[in-house]
C-alpha positions as semicolon CSV with decimal commas, in nm:
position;residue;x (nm);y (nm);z (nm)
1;X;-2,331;1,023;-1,378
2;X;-2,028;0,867;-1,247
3;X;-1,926;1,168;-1,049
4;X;-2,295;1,206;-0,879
5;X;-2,247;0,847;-0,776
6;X;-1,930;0,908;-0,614
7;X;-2,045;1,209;-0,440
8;X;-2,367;1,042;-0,323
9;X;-2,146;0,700;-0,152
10;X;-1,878;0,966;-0,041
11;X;-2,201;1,119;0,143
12;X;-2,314;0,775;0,304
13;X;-1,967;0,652;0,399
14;X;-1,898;0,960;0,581
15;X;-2,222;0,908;0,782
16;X;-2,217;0,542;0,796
17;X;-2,087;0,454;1,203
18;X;-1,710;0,353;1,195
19;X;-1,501;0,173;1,479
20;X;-1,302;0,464;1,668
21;X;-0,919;0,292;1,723
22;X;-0,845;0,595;1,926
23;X;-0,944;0,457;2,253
24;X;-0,825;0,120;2,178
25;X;-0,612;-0,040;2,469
26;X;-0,450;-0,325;2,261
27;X;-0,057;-0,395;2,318
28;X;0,125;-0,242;2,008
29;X;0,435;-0,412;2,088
30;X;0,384;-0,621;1,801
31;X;0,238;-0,567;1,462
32;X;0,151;-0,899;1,334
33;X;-0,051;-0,931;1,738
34;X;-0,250;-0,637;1,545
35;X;-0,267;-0,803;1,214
36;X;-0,381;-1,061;1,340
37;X;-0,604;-0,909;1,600
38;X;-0,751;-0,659;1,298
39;X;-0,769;-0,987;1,032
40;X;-0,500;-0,857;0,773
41;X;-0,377;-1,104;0,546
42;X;-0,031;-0,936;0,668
43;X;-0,037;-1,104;0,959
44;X;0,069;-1,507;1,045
45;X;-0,274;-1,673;1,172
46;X;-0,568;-1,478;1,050
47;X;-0,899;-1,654;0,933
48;X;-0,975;-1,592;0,543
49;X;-1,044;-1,239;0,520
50;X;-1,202;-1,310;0,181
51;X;-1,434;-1,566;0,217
52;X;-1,770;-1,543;0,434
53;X;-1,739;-1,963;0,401
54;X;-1,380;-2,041;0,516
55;X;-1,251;-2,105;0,802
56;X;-0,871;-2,162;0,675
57;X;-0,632;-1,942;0,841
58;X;-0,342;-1,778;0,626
59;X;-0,127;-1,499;0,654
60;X;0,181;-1,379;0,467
61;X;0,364;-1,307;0,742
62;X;0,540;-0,930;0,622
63;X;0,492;-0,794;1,003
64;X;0,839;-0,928;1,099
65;X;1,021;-0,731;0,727
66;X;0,791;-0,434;0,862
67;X;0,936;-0,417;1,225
68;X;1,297;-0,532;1,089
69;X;1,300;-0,214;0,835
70;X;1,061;0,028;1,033
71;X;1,072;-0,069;1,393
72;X;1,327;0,246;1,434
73;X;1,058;0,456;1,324
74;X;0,795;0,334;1,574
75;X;0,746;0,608;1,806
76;X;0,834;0,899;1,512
77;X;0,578;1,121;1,385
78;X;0,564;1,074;1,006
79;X;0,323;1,064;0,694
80;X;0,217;0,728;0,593
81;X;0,033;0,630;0,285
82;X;-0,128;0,315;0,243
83;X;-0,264;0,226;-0,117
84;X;-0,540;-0,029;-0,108
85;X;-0,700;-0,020;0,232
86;X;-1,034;-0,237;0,206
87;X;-1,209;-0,267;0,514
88;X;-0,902;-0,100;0,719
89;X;-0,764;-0,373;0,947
90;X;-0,393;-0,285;0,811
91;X;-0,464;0,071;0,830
92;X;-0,606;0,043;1,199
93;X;-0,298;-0,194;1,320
94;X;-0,015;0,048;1,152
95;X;-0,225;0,341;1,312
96;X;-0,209;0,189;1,702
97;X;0,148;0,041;1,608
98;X;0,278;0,400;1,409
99;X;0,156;0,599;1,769
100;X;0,244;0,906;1,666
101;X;0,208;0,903;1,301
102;X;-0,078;0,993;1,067
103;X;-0,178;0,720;0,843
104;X;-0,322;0,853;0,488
105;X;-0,560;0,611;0,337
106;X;-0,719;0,565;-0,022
107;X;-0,901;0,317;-0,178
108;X;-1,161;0,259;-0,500
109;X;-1,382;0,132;-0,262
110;X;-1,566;0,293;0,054
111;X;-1,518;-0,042;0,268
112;X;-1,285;0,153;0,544
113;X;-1,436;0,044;0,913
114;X;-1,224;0,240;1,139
115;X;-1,196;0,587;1,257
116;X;-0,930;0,781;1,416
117;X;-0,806;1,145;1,453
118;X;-0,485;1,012;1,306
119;X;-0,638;0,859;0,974
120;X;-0,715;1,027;0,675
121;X;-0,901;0,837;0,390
122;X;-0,957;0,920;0,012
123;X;-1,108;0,751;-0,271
124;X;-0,872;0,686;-0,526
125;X;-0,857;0,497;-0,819
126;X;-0,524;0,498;-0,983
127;X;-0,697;0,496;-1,338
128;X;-0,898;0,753;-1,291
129;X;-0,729;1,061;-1,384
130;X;-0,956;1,314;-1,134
131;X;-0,896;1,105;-0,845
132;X;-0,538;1,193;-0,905
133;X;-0,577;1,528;-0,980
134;X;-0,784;1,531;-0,628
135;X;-0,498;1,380;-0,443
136;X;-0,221;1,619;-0,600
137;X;-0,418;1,899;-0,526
138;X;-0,464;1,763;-0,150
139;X;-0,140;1,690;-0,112
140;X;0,115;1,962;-0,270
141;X;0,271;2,042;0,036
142;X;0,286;1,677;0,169
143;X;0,542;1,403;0,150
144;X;0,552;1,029;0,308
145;X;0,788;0,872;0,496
146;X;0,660;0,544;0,390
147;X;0,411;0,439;0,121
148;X;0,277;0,119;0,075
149;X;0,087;-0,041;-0,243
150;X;-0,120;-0,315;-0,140
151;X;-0,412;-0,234;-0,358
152;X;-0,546;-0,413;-0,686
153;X;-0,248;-0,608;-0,770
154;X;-0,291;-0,575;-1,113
155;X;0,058;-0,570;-1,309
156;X;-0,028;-0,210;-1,472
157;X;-0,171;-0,097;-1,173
158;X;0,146;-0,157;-0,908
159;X;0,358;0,021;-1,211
160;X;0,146;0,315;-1,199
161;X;0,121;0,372;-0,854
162;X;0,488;0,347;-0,810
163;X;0,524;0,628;-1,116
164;X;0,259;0,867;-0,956
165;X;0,297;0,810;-0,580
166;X;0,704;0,793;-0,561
167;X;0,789;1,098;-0,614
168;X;0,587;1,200;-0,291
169;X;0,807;1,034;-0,043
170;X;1,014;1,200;0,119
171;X;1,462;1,169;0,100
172;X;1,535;0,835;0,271
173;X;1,162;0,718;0,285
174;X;1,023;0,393;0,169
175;X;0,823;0,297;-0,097
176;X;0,680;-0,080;-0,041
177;X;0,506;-0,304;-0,327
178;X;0,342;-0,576;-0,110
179;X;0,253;-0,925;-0,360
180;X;0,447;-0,798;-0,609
181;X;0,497;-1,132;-0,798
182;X;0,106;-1,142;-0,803
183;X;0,076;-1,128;-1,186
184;X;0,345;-1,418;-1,195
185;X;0,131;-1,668;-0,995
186;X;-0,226;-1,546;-1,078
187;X;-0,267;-1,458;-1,462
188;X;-0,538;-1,243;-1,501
189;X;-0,384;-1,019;-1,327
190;X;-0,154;-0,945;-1,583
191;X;-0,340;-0,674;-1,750
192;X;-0,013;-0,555;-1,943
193;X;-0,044;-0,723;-2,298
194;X;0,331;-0,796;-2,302
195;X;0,404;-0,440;-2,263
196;X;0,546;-0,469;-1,941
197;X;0,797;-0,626;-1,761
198;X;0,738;-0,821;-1,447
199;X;0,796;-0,626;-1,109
200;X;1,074;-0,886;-1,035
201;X;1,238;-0,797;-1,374
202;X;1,162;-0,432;-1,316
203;X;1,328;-0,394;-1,047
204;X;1,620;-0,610;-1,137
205;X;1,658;-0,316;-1,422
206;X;1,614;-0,058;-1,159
207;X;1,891;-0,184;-0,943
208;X;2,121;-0,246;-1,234
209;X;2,012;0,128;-1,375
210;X;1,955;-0,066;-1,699
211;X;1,673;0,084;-1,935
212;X;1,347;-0,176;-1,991
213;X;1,088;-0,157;-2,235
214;X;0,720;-0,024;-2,089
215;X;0,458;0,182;-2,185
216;X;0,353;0,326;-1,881
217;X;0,754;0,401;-1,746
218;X;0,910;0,640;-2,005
219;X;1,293;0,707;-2,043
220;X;1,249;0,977;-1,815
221;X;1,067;0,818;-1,585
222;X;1,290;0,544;-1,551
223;X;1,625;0,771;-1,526
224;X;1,375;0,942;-1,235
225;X;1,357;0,597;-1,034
226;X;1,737;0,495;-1,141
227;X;1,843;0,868;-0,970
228;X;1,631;0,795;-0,691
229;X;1,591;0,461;-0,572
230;X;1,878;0,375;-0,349
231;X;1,843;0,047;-0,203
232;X;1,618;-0,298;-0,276
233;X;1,502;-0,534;-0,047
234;X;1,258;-0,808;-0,155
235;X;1,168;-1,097;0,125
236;X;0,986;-1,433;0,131
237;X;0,677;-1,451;0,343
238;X;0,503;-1,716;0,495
239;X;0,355;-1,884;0,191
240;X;0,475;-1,927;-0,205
241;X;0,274;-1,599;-0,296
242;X;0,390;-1,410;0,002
243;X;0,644;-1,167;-0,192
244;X;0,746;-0,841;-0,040
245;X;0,976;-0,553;-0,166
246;X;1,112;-0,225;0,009
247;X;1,249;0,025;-0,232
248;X;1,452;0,338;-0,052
249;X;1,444;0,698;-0,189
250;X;1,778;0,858;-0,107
């Protein structure tokens, strides 16, 4: 049953009318000018994305870590992955900012709005073992310069994405956990039991190559990211829950 539904809102959001960014004239001097212009909570001065009621504005304000670490990359033409896509308004301003680059989308949901030649979107949930069988199988002879997890962020969630979606970046790309202290400041969405560690403490262990208890990160998988994993960097937004972290393959 659950795989006739799937194929049956596959079939209407492939016909359902999307915006086509490909003729789109907007400045891409600036990503958080297309964060904000798009309405991702990335940007600085964006009108509640979540609410149909609210008028507050918010942002977290990660376009100026994304330029500082990526801006070198601008005009490049690489693979990028972004986990957690919703309606698409961070996957539309990377696309126009990224020029050159094609930007791989997945989701659980089939909320994506935009359309380009240069954006590829899959449903994905990262619990669902056949929607990551379907991605390995699309994507054995792909790697990512940069992949970014902005999707549920739920604690087991973020741990298993890193797990499954790390080893396809490529030497000296980025992996990035956006609201990674999530869990911290909102509780429910610590869905770990205790059997986790936080993604602050995580990657404290990481850096230090120091072994942490988890169920879903085995010794091997944790000697994997020690090997791998290179360089940390872990910035302050805008607001109090505005955490970002860039983790380098090398």
């Amino acid at each position: 049953m659950k795989k006739i539904t799937k194929i049956y809102k596959t079939f209407l959001f492939n016909l359902r009318n999307k915006i086509n960014i490909d003729s789109n004239l907007l400045d891409n001097k600036s990503l958080d000018n297309l964060f904000n212009h798009f309405g991702t909570d990335k940007g600085t001065n964006v009108i509640d994305p979540y609410s149909n009621e609210s008028n507050e504005t918010l942002g977290h304000g990660f376009a100026e870590f994304y330029e500082d670490q990526f801006k070198k990359y601008k005009n490049k033409k690489m693979n990028i992955l972004e986990i957690g896509t919703w309606e698409g308004a961070s996957t539309a301003s990377f696309a126009l900012y990224f020029s050159k680059s094609k930007i791989y989308a997945i989701d659980r949901n089939f909320k994506l709005k935009f359309k380009s030649k240069r954006i590829e979107f899959y449903h994905c949930d990262i619990n669902n073992k056949d929607d990551l069988i379907y991605f390995k199988k699309k994507n054995c002879d792909k790697s990512f310069k940069i992949i970014i997890d902005d999707g549920s962020h739920f604690l087991n969630d973020m741990i298993s994405s890193l797990k499954f979606f790390f080893k396809y970046l490529d030497d000296k790309g980025f992996f990035v956990i956006e609201d990674f202290n999530a869990p911290e400041y909102f509780k429910t969405l610590d869905n770990s039991k205790g059997n986790e560690p936080s993604i602050k403490e995580m990657l404290s262990n990481i850096n230090r190559k120091k072994k942490f208890k988890s169920k879903i990160l085995n010794d091997s998988d944790q000697e994997y990211l020690f090997e791998n994993i290179t360089d940390i960097k872990i910035f302050k937004g805008k607001t109090k829950i505005s955490d970002i972290a860039f983790l380098k393959k090398g």
